[in-house]
C-alpha positions as CSV (number, residue, x, y, z in Angstrom):
1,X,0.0,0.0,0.0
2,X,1.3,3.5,-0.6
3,X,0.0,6.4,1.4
4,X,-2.4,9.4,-0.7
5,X,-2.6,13.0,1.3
6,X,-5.9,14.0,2.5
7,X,-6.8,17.4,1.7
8,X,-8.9,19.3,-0.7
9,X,-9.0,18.3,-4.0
10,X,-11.0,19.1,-7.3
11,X,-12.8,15.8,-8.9
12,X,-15.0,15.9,-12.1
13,X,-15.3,17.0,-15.4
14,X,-17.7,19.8,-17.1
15,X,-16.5,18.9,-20.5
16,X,-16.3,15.6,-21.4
17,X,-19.2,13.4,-20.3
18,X,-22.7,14.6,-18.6
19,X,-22.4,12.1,-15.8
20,X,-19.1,13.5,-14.8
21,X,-20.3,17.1,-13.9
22,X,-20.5,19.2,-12.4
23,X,-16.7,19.4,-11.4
24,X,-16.3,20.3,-7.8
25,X,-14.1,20.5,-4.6
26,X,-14.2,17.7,-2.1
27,X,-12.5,16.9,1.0
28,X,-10.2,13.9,1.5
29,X,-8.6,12.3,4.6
30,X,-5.4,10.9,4.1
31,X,-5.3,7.1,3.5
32,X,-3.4,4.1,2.4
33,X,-4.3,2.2,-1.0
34,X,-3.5,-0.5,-2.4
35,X,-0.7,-0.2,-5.1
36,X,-2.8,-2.4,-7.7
37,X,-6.1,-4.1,-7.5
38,X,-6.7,-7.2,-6.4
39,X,-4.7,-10.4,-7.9
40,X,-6.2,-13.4,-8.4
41,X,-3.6,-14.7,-6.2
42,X,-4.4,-12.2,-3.6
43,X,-8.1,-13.1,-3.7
44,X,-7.1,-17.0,-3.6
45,X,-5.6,-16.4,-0.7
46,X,-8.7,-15.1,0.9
47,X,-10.6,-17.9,-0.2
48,X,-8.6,-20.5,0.8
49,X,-8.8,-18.8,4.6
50,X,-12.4,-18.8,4.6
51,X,-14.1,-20.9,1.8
52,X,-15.6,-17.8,0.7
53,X,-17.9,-18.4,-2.3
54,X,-18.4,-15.8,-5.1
55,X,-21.8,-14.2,-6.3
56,X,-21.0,-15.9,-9.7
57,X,-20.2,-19.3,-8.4
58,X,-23.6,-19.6,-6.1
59,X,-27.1,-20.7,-7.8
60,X,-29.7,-17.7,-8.6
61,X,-32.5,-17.2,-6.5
62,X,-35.9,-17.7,-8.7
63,X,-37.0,-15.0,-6.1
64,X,-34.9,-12.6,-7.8
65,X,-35.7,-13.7,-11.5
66,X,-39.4,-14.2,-11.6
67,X,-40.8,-16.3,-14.6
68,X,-37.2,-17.1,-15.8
69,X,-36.6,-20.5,-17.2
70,X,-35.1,-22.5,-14.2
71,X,-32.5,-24.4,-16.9
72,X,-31.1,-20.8,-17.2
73,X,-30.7,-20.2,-13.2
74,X,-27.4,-21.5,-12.6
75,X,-24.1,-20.0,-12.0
76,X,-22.4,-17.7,-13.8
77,X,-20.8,-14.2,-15.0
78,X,-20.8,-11.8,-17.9
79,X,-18.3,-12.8,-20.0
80,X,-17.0,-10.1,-23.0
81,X,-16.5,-12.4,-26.6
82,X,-15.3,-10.3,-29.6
83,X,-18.0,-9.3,-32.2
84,X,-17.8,-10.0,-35.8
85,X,-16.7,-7.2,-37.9
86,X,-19.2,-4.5,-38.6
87,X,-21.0,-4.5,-35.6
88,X,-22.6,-1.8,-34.2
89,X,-20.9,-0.2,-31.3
90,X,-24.2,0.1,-29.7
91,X,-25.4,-3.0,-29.7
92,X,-23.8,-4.3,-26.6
93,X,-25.5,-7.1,-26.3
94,X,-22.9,-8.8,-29.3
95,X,-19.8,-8.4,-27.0
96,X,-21.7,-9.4,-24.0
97,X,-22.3,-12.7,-23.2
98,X,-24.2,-14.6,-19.8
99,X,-21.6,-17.9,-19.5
100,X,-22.9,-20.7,-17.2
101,X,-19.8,-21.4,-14.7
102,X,-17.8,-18.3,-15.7
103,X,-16.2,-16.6,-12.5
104,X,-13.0,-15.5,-10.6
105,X,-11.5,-19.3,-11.1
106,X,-13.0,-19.6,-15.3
107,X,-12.6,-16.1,-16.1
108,X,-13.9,-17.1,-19.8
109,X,-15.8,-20.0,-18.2
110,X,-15.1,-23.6,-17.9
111,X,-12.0,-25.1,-19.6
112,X,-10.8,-21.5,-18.8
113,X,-8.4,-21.2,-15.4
114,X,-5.9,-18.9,-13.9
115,X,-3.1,-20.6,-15.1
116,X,-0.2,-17.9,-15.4
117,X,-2.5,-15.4,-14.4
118,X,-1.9,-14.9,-10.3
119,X,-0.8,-11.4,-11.3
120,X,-3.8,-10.6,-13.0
121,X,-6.6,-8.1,-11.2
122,X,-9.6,-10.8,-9.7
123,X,-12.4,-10.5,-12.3
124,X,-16.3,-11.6,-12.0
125,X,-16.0,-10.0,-8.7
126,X,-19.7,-8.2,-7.7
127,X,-19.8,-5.7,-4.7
128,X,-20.5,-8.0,-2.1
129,X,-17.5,-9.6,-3.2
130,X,-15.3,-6.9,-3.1
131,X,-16.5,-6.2,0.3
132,X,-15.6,-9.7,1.7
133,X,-12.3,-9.5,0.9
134,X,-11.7,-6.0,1.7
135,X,-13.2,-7.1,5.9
136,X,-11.0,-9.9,5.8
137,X,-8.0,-7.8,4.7
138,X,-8.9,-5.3,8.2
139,X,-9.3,-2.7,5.0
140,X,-12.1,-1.5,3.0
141,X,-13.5,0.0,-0.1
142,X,-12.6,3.7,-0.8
143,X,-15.4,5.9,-2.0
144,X,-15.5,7.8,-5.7
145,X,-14.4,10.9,-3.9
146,X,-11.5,8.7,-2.1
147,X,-10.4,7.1,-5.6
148,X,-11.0,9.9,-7.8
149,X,-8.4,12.1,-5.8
150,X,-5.8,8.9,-5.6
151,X,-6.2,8.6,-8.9
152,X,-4.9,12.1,-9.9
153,X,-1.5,11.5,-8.2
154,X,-1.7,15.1,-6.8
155,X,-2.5,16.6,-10.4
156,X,-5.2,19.6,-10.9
157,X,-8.0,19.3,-13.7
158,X,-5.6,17.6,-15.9
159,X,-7.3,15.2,-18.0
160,X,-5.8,11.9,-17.6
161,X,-4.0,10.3,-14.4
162,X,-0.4,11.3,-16.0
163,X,-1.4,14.8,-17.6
164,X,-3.3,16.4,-20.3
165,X,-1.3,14.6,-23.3
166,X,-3.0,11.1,-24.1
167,X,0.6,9.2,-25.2
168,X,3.1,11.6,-24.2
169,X,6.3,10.9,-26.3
170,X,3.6,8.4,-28.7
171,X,3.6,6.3,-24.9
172,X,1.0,4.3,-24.3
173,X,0.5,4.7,-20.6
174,X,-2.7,2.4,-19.8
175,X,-4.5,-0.7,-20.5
176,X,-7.2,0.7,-23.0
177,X,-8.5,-0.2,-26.0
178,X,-6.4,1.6,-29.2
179,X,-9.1,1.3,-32.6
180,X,-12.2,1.4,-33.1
181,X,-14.4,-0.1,-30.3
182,X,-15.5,-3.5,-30.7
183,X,-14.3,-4.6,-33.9
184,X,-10.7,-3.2,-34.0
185,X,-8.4,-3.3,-31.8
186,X,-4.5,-2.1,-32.2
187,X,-3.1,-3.5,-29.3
188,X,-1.0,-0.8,-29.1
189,X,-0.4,-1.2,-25.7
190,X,0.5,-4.8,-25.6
191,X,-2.4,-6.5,-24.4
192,X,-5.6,-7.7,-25.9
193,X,-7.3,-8.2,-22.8
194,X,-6.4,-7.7,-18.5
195,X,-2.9,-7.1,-17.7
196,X,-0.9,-8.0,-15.4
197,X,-1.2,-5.3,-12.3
198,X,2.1,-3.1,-12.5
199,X,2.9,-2.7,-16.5
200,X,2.4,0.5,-16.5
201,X,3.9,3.7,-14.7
202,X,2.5,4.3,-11.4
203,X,0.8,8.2,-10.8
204,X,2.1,10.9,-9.0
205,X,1.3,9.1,-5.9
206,X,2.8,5.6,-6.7
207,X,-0.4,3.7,-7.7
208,X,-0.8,1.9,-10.5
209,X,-3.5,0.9,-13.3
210,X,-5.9,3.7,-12.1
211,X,-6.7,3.9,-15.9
212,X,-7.4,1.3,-17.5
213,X,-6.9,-2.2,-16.9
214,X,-10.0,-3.2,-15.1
215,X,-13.1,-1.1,-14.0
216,X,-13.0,-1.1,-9.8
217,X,-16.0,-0.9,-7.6
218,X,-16.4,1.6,-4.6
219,X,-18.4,2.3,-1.3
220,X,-20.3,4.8,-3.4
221,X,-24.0,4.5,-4.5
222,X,-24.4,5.4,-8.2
223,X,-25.3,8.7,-8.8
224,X,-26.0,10.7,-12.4
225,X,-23.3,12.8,-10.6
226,X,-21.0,12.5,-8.1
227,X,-22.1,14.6,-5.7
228,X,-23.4,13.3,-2.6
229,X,-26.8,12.5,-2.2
230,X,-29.7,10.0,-3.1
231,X,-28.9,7.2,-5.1
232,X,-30.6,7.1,-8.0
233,X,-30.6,3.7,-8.0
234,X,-30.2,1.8,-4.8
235,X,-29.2,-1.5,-6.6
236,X,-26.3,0.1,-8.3
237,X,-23.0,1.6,-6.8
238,X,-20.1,3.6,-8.4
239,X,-17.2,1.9,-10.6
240,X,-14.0,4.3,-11.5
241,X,-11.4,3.5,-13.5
242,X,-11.9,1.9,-16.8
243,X,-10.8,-1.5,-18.0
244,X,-9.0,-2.8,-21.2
245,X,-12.4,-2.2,-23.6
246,X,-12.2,1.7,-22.9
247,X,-12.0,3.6,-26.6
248,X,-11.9,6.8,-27.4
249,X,-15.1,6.1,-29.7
250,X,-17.1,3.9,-27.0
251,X,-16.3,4.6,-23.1
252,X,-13.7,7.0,-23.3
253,X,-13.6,6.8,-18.8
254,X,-10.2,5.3,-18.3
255,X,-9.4,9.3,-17.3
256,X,-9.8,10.3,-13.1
257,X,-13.7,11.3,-13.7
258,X,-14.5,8.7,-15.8
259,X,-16.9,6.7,-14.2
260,X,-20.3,4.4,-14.3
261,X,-22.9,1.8,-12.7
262,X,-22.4,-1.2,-11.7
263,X,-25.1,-3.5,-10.5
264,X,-24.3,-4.6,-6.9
265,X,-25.3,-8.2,-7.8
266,X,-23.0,-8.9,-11.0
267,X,-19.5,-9.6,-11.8
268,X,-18.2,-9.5,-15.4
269,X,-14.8,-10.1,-17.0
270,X,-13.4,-6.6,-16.9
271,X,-14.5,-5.8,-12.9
272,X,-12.2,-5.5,-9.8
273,X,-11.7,-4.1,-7.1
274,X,-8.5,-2.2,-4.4
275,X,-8.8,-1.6,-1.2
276,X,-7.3,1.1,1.4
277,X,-6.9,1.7,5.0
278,X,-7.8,5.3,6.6
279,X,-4.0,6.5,7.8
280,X,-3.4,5.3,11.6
281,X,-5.1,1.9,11.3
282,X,-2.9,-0.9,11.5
283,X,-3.4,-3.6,8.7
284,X,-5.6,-6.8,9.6
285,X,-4.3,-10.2,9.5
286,X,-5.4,-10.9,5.7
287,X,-2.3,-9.4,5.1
């Protein structure tokens, strides 16, 4: 974990996407986060310790999906499956895929493992998820507020977590899709899909994959902005960050104020999670 400097700090954007406005000042107490988010090796760990079992890996309650076909209640995650050329980038349900017996184990679902992939941020996590690990760990979620000021490494209104230039020096500095979104993709930055957590230079504040990578869930109810208030939808909290499918064309959020929904009940194969520590607070014995 590296320590982030309380204080107050300017989050949001006013030009860029509607649900990222207004921007604003907040205040911040200093904390420790984690340096990446959570490997699949880290998150073994915590299994093994308690035999925790995942959303995705438990069977659906038919109280939850009335009138759906029982055959179709078992477990699983959202799993993302290229499209055939020419789709339409709005048609999301051609990338998207319900897999029976995907999850954190079968990121692509079975016959899938995490064979040379302990580095890799845990996938198919949901919220509740998250939130069992980050207990066990004597740590917990940060909020939007909390990650969105971490993620700016101590920068002011610039636009992504390393400055206002999108490849400084032609760099590729995150794990973001390069093309057009869903049928190209450059690979510019040397991965098709999840990295592994560390491949690309930490912020100002010595955290790494902010951008990019994998989206990350926080203690924040959704909101169509981030100010606080009533959810507007109580089944939904926050996700920052972006992930690997991020274009410039599609979901241009791997930047600080980038940010969307996420259902509290459902993992997929692009969400994760970090945790932190308010400063003072000693770290529990999950680590």
């Amino acid at each position: 974990m590296v320590y982030v400097p309380g204080g107050t700090v300017s989050i949001g954007d006013d030009t860029t996407l509607p649900e990222e406005a207004p921007r604003h000042s907040v205040e911040v107490s200093p904390l420790f986060f984690d340096v990446h988010e959570v490997t699949n090796n880290q998150y073994a760990e915590f299994v093994e310790a308690t035999g925790y079992v995942t959303v995705a890996e438990r069977v659906p309650d038919p109280a939850d999906f009335p009138g759906a076909d029982p055959a179709l209640l078992v477990p699983g995650s959202v799993v993302f499956t290229p499209p055939p050329a020419g789709t339409n980038p709005q048609t999301w349900r051609q990338w998207w895929s319900w897999v029976p017996g995907a999850n954190w184990k079968q990121p692509e679902g079975p016959g899938s493992d995490l064979a040379g992939r302990g580095d890799h941020p845990a996938v198919h996590v949901a919220f509740e998820d998250a939130q069992a690990y980050a207990e066990w760990a004597g740590k917990r979620l940060p909020t939007e507020a909390e990650w969105e000021a971490a993620a700016r490494g101590g920068l002011v209104g610039k636009r992504y977590a390393w400055g206002d230039e999108q490849r400084p020096g032609g760099q590729v500095l995150a794990n973001h899709w390069q093309g057009v979104f869903p049928m190209e993709n450059l690979n510019a930055d040397g991965f098709v899909g999840l990295a592994p957590v560390g491949r690309f230079p930490a912020n100002g504040y010595g955290l790494h994959d902010m951008a990019g990578n994998a989206w990350e869930w926080t203690a924040s109810p959704w909101t169509r902005d981030h100010r606080p208030g009533s959810p507007d939808d109580p089944g939904a909290m926050t996700l920052k960050g972006g992930s690997f499918l991020c274009a410039d064309n599609y979901c241009y959020r791997y930047r600080p104020a980038g940010r969307t929904r996420g259902e509290v009940d459902t993992g997929s194969s692009h969400v994760s999670f970090r945790c932190v520590i308010d400063a003072g607070v000693g770290v529990g014995t999950g680590e």
